[in-house]
C-alpha positions in Angstrom: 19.7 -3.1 -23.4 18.0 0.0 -23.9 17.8 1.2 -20.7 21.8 1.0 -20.6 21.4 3.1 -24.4 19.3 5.6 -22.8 20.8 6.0 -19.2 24.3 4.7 -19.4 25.7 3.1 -16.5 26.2 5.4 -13.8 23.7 7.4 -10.9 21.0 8.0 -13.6 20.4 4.3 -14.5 20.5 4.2 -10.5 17.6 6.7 -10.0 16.0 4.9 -12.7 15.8 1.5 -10.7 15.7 2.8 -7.6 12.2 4.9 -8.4 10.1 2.1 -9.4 11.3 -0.2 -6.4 8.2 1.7 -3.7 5.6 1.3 -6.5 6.7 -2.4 -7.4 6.5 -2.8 -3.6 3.0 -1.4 -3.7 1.4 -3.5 -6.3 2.9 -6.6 -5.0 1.3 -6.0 -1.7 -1.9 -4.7 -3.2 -2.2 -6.6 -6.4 -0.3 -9.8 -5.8 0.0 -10.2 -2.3 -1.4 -10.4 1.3 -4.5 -7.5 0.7 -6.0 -9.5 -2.4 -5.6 -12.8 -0.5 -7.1 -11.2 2.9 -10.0 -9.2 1.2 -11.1 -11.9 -1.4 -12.3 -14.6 0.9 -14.1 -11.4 3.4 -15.7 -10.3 0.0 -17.4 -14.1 -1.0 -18.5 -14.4 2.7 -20.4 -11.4 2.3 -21.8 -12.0 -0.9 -22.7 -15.8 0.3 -23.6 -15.6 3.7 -25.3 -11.1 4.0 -27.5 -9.1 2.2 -26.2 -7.7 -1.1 -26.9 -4.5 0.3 -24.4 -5.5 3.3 -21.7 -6.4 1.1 -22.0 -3.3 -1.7 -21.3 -1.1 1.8 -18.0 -3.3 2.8 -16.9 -2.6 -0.2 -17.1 0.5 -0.6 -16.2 1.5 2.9 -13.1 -0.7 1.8 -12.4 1.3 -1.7 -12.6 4.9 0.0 -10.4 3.6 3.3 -7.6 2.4 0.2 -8.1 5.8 -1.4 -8.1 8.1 1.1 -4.9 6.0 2.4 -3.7 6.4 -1.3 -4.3 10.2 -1.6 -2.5 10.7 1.6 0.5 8.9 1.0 1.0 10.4 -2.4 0.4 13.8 -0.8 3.0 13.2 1.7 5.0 12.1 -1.4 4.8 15.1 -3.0 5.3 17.2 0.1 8.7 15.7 0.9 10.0 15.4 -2.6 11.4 18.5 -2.7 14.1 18.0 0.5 16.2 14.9 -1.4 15.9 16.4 -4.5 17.7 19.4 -3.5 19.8 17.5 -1.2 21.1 15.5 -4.4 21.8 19.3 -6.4 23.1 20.7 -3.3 25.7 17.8 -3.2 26.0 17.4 -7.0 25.7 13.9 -7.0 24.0 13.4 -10.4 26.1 14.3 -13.3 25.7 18.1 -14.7 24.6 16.8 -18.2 21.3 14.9 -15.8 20.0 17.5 -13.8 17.7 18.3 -16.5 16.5 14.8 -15.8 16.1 15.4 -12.0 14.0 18.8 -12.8 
C-alpha cells in the first residue's frame, strides 16, 4: 500500500522491485542458502577435530576470499551502472516527472 502511494503503478514501482531482486538473491544464497549450509559443518570440523589456531586461519582466509569477491562485484557494479542508466534516459523510458529518481 504505500509503496503503490509513493511510486504509483507504472516503470518506477518497476525499478523499485526489480532493484532489490540481485541483493535478495544474494542473501538468500549467502545467508539462507547453500554457503551457510556448506561452510557451517567445514567450520565445526575444524573446531572439533584441528587446532584452534587451524580453524581461526580457515576462517579468515574464508572472510577475506567473500570480501574481496564482494568488493569486486560491487566495483564492477558501479563501473557498469552508468551504460543502462543512460540507455533508459537516452530512450526515455521512465516518465519525465522520475528522472530525478533515476539521478
Amino acid at each position: 500500500m504505500v509503496i503503490c502511494q509513493v511510486f504509483g503503478a507504472g516503470l518506477v514501482a518497476d525499478a523499485f522491485f526489480v532493484a532489490f531482486r540481485i541483493p535478495n538473491l544474494l542473501r538468500r544464497l549467502v545467508g539462507e542458502g547453500a554457503t551457510a549450509a556448506a561452510f557451517v559443518p567445514v567450520i565445526t570440523e575444524y573446531l572439533t577435530h584441528r587446532s584452534r589456531a587451524d580453524a581461526l586461519y580457515m576462517i579468515r582466509a574464508l572472510l577475506g576470499t567473500g570480501l574481496g569477491l564482494l568488493l569486486v562485484l560491487t566495483g564492477i557494479g558501479m563501473l557498469f551502472l552508468p551504460i543502462p542508466l543512460a540507455v533508459c534516459l537516452l530512450l526515455d523510458l521512465p516518465a519525465k516527472s522520475s528522472r530525478s529518481l533515476l539521478i
